[in-house]
C-alpha positions as a Markdown table, in Angstrom:
| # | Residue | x | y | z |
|---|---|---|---|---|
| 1 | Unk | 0.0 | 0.0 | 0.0 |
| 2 | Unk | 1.2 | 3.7 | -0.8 |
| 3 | Unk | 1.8 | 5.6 | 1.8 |
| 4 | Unk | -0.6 | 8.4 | 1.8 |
| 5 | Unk | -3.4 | 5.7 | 1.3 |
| 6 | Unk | -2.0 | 4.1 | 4.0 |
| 7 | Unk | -2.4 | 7.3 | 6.1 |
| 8 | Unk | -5.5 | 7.8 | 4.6 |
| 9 | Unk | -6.8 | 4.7 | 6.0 |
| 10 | Unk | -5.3 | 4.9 | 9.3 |
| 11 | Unk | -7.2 | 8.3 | 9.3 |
| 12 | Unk | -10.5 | 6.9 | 8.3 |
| 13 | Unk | -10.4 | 3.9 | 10.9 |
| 14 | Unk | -9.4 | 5.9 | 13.6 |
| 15 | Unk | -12.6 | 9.0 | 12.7 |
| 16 | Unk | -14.7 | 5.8 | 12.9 |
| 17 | Unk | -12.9 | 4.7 | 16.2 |
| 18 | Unk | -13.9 | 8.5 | 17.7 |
| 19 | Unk | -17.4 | 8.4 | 15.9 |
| 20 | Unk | -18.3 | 5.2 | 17.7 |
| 21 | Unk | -16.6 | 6.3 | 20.8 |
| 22 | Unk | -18.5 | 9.6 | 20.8 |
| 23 | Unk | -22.4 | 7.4 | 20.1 |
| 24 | Unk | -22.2 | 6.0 | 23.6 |
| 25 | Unk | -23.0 | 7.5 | 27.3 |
| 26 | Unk | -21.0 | 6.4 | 30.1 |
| 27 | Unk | -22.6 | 6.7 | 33.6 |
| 28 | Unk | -20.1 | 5.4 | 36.1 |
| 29 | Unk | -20.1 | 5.6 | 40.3 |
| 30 | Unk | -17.6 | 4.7 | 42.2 |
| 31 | Unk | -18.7 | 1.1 | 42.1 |
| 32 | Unk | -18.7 | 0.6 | 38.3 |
| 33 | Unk | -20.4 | 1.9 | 35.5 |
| 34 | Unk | -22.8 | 0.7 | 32.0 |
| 35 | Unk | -22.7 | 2.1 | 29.6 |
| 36 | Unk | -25.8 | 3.3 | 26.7 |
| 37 | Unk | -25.7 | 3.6 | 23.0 |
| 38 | Unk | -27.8 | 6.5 | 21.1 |
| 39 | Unk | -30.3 | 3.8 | 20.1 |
| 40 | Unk | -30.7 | 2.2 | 23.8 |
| 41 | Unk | -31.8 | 5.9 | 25.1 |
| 42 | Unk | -34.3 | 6.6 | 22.1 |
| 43 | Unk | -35.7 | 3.4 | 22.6 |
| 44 | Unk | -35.4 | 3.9 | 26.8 |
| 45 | Unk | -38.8 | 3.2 | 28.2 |
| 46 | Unk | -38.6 | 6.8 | 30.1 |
| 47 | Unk | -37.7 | 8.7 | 26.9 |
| 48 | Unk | -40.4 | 11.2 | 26.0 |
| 49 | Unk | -40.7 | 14.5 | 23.9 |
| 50 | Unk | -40.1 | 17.4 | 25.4 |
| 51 | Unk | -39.9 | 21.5 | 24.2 |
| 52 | Unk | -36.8 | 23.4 | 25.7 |
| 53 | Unk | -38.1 | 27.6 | 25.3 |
| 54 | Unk | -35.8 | 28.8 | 24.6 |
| 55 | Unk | -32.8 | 26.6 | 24.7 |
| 56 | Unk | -29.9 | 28.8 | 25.8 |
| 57 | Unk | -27.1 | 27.2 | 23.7 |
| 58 | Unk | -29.1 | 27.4 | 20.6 |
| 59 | Unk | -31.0 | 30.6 | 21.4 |
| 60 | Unk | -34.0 | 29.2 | 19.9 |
| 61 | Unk | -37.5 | 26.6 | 20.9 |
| 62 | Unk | -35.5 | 23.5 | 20.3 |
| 63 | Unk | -37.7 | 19.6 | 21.1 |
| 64 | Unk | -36.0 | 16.4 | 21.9 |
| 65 | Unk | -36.1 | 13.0 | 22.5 |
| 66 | Unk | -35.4 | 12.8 | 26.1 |
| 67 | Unk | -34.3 | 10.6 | 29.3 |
| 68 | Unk | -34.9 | 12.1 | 32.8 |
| 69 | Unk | -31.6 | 12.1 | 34.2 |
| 70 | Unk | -33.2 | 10.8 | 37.2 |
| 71 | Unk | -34.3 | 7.5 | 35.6 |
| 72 | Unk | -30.7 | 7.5 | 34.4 |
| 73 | Unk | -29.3 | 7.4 | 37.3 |
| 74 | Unk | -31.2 | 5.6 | 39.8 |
| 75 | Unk | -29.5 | 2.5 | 40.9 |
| 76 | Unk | -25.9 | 4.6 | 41.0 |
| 77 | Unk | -24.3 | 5.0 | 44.6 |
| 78 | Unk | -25.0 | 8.8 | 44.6 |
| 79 | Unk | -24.8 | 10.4 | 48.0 |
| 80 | Unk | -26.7 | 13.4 | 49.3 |
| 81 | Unk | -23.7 | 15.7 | 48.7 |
| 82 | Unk | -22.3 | 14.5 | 45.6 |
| 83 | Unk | -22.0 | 16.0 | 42.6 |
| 84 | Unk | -22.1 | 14.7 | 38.9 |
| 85 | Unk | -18.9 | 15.2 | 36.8 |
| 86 | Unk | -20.6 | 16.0 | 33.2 |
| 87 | Unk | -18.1 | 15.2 | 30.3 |
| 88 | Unk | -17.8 | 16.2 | 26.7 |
| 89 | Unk | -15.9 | 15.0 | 23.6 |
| 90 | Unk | -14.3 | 18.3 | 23.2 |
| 91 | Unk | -13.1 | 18.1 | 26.7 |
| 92 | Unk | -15.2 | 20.5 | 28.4 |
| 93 | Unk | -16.3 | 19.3 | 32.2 |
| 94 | Unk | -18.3 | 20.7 | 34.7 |
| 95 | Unk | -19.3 | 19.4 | 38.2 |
| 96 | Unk | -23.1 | 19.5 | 38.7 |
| 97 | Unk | -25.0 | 19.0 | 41.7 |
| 98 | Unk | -26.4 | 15.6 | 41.8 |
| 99 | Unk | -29.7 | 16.5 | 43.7 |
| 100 | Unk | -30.5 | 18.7 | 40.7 |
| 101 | Unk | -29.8 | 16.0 | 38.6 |
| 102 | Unk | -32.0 | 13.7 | 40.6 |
| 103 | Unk | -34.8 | 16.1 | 41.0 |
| 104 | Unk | -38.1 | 15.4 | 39.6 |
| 105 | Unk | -41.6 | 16.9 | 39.5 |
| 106 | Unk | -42.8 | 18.9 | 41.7 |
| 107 | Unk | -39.4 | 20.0 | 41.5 |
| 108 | Unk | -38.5 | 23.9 | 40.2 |
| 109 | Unk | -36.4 | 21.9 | 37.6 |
| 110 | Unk | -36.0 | 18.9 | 36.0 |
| 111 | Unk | -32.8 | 17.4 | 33.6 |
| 112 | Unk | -32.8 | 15.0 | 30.9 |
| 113 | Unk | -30.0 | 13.8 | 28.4 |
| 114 | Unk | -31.4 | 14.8 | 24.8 |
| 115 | Unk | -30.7 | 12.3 | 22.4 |
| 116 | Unk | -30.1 | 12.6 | 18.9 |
| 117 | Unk | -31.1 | 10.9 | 16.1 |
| 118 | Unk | -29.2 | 9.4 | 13.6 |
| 119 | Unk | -32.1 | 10.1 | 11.0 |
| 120 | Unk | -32.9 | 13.5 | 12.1 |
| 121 | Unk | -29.6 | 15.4 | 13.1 |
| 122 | Unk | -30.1 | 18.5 | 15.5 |
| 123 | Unk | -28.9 | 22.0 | 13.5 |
| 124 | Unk | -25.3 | 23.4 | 13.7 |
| 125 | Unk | -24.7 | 25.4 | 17.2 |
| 126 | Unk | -24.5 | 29.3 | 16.7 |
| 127 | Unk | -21.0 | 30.0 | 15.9 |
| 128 | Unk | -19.8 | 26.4 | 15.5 |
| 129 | Unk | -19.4 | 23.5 | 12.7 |
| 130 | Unk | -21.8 | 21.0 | 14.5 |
| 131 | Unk | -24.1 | 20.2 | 16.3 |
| 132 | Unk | -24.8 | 19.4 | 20.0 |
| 133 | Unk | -25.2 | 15.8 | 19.5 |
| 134 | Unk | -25.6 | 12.7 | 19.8 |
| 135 | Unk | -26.0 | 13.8 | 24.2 |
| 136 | Unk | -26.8 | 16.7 | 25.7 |
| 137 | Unk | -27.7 | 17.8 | 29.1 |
| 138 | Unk | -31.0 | 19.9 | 29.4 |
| 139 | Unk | -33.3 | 21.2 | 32.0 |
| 140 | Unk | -36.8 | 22.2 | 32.2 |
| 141 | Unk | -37.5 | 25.0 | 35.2 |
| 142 | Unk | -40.3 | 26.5 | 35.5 |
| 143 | Unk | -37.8 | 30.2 | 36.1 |
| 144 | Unk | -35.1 | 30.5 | 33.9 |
| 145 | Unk | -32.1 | 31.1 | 35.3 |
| 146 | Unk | -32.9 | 28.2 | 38.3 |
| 147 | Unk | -29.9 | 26.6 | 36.7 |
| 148 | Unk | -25.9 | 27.6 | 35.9 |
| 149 | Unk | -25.7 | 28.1 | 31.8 |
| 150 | Unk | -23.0 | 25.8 | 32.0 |
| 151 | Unk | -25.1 | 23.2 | 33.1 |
| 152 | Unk | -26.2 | 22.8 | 29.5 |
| 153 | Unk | -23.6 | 20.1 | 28.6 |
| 154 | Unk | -23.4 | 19.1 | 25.1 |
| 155 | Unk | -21.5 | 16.8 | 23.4 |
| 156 | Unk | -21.8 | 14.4 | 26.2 |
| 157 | Unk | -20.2 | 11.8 | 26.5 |
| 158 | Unk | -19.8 | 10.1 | 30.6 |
| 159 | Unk | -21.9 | 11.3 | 33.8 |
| 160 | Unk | -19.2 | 10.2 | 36.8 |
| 161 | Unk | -20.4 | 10.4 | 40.3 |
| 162 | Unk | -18.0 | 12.4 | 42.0 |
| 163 | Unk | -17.3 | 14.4 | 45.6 |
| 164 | Unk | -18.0 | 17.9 | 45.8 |
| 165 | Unk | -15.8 | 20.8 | 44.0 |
| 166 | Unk | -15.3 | 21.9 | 47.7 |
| 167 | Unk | -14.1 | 18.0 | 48.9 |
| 168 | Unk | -12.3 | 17.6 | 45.4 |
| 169 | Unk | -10.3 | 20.7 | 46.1 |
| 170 | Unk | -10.2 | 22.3 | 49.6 |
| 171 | Unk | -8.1 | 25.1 | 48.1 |
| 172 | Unk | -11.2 | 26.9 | 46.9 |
| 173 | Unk | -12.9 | 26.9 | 50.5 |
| 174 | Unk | -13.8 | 29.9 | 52.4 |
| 175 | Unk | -12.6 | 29.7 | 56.4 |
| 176 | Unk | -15.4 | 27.9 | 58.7 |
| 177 | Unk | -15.8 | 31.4 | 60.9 |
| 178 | Unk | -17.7 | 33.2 | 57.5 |
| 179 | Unk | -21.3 | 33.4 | 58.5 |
| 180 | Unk | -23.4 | 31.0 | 56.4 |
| 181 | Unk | -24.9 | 34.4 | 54.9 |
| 182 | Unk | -21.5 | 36.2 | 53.7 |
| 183 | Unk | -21.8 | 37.0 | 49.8 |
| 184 | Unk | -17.9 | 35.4 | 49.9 |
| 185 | Unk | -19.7 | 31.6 | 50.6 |
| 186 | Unk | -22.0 | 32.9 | 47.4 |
| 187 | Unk | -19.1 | 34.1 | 45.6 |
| 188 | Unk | -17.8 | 30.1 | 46.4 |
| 189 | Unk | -21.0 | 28.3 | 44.9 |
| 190 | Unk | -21.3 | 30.5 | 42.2 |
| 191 | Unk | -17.8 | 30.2 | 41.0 |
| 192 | Unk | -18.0 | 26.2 | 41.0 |
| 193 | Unk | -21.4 | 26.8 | 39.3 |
| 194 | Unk | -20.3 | 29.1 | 36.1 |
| 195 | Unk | -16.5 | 29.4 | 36.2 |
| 196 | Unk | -14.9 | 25.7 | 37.2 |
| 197 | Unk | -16.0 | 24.4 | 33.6 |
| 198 | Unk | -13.5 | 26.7 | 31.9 |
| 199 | Unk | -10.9 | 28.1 | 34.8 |
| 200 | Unk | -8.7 | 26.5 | 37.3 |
| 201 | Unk | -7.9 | 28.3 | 40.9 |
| 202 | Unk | -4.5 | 28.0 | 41.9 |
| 203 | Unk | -4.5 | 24.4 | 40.1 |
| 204 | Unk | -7.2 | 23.0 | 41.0 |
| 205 | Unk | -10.2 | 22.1 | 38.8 |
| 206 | Unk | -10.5 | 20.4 | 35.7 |
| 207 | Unk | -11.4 | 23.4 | 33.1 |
| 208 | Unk | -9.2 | 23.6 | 30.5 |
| 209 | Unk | -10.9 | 26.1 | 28.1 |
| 210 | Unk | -9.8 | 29.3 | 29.9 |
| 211 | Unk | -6.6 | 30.3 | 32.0 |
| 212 | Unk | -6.1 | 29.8 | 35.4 |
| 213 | Unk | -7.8 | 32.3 | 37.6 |
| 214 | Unk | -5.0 | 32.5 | 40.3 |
| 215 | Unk | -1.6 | 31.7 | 39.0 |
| 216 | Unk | 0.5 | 34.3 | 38.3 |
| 217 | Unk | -2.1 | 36.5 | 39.4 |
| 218 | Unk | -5.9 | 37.1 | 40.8 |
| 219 | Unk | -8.2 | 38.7 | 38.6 |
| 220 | Unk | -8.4 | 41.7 | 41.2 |
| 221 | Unk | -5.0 | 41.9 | 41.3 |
| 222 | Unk | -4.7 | 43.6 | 37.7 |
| 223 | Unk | -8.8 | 44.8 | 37.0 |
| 224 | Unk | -10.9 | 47.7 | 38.7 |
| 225 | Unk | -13.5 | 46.3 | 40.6 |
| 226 | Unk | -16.0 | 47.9 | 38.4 |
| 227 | Unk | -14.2 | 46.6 | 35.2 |
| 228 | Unk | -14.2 | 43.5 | 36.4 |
| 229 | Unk | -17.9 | 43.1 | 37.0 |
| 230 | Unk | -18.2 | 44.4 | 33.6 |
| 231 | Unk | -15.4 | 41.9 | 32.2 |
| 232 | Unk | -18.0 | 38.4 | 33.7 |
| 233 | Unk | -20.7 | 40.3 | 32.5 |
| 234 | Unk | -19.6 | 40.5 | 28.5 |
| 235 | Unk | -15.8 | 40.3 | 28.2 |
| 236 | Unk | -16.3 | 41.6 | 24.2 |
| 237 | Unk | -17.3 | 45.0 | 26.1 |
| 238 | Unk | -13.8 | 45.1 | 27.8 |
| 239 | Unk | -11.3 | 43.8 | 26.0 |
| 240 | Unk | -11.8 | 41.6 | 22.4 |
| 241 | Unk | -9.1 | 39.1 | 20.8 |
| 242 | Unk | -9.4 | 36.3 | 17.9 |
| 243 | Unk | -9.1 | 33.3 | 20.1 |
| 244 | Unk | -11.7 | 34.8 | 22.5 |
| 245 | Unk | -14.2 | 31.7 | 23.9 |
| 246 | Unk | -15.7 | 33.2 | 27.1 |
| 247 | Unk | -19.1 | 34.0 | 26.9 |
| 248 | Unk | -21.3 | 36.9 | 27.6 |
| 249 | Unk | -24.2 | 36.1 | 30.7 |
| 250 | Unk | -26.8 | 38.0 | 30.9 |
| 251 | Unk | -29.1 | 39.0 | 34.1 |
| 252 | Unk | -31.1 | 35.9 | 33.9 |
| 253 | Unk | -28.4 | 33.8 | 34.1 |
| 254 | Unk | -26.1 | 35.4 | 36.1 |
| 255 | Unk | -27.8 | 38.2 | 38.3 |
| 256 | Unk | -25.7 | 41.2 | 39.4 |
| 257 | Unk | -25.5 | 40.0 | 43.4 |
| 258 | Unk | -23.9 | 37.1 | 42.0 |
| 259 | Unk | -21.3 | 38.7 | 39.9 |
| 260 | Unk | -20.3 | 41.0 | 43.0 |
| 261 | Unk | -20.1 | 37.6 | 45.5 |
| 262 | Unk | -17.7 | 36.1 | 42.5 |
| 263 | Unk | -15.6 | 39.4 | 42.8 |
| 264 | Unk | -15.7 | 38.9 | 46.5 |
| 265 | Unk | -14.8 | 35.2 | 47.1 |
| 266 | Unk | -11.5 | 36.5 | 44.3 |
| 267 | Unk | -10.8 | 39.1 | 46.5 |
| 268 | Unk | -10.9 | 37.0 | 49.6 |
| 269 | Unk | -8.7 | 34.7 | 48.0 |
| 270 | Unk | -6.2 | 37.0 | 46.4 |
| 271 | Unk | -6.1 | 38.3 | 50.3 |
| 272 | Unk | -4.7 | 35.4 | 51.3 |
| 273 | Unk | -1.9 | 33.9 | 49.1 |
């Protein structure tokens, strides 16, 4: 065989090798895990048809076929604290808390993985070359905004039951004598809600999309309070580069108190290097 269809090949059998790789969903606790194909899930006896108004990664009514994460699930070791680490095939990974996961109705919210079809492919994401598919992590709630927008994983490819952020990486913890009421233990959760996915703290995390938010230096070591707020807020109305990923969140999804406990919980931590 010539050498560039040799490469050619090797190319082909290992796309396939991600392609099939990328059709299944791993759900794993610290037991063991199973594992589902795309056409397990459409068949699943729990999948239904459900609307998403509007979905917030493709800013438009988008319906599914659809597991309740819930269903999913049940039979895993999940303890009260523990939190799911969601997974992508493009290596994004965010920590979400497993009682949301596990909440049904009467619940605010409920999740399910959306499953795609391999005869009726969901459109290209805003901005991107593909689609969301074949798993993706949405949420009913009956206010929007009940959920962090990086709870929308998609591209999914594993659900691992994990410890908490805070267990996983006591770095990021606040001292015990903060009352329970500070915005600083608010700045916390919301940080591990909407920043962990992309950013590191001194090391520790798993996001790998953005820079690390402590090493060489805080955030609030180099912005203006006020500039910062504005930078979570939109960072296109700040500062703007080519390679630029982080997104824009608007008051729904990220309400102003929040944005000033995030500055706080930095500043708390830049205090104490």
């Amino acid at each position: 065989m010539k050498p560039g269809a040799f490469l050619a090949a090797l190319a082909a059998l290992l796309c396939g090798a991600t392609l099939a790789q990328a059709q299944t969903l791993t759900l794993t606790d610290r037991d063991g895990s199973r594992t589902f194909g795309v056409r397990d899930l459409l068949n699943h006896p729990a999948a239904q048809n459900i609307s998403i108004t509007p979905d917030p990664v493709y800013r438009r009514t988008m319906s599914y076929r659809a597991v309740p994460t819930a269903v999913l699930l049940k039979g895993l070791k999940v303890g009260v604290d523990d939190y799911v680490q969601a997974r992508a095939t493009d290596d994004f990974s965010v920590a979400i808390p497993a009682r949301l996961l596990m909440a049904v109705p009467p619940a605010d919210v409920e999740a399910f993985v959306a499953v795609e079809s391999p005869v009726s492919r969901w459109p290209q994401l805003p901005g991107k070359q593909d689609g969301a598919g074949p798993f993706y992590v949405v949420w009913q709630q009956k206010v929007r905004g009940q959920v962090s927008s990086e709870y929308w994983a998609y591209k999914l490819a594993a659900l691992a039951v994990t410890d908490s952020p805070i267990k996983r990486w006591p770095g990021l913890a606040v001292d015990e004598s903060l009352p329970a009421a500070d915005p600083i233990r608010r700045g916390l959760d919301r940080f591990v809600a909407v920043c962990m996915a992309c950013h590191r703290f001194n090391g520790e995390g798993e996001g790998e999309q953005g820079p690390d938010l402590a090493r060489p230096m805080n955030p609030v070591d180099y912005f203006q309070p006020a500039a910062l707020k504005k930078y979570i807020r939109n960072p296109a109305s700040v500062r703007a580069w080519g390679e630029q990923k982080m997104p824009g969140f608007d008051a729904e999804s990220l309400h102003d108190a929040d944005i000033d406990a995030i500055v706080a919980w930095l500043g708390y931590k830049a205090a104490r290097k």
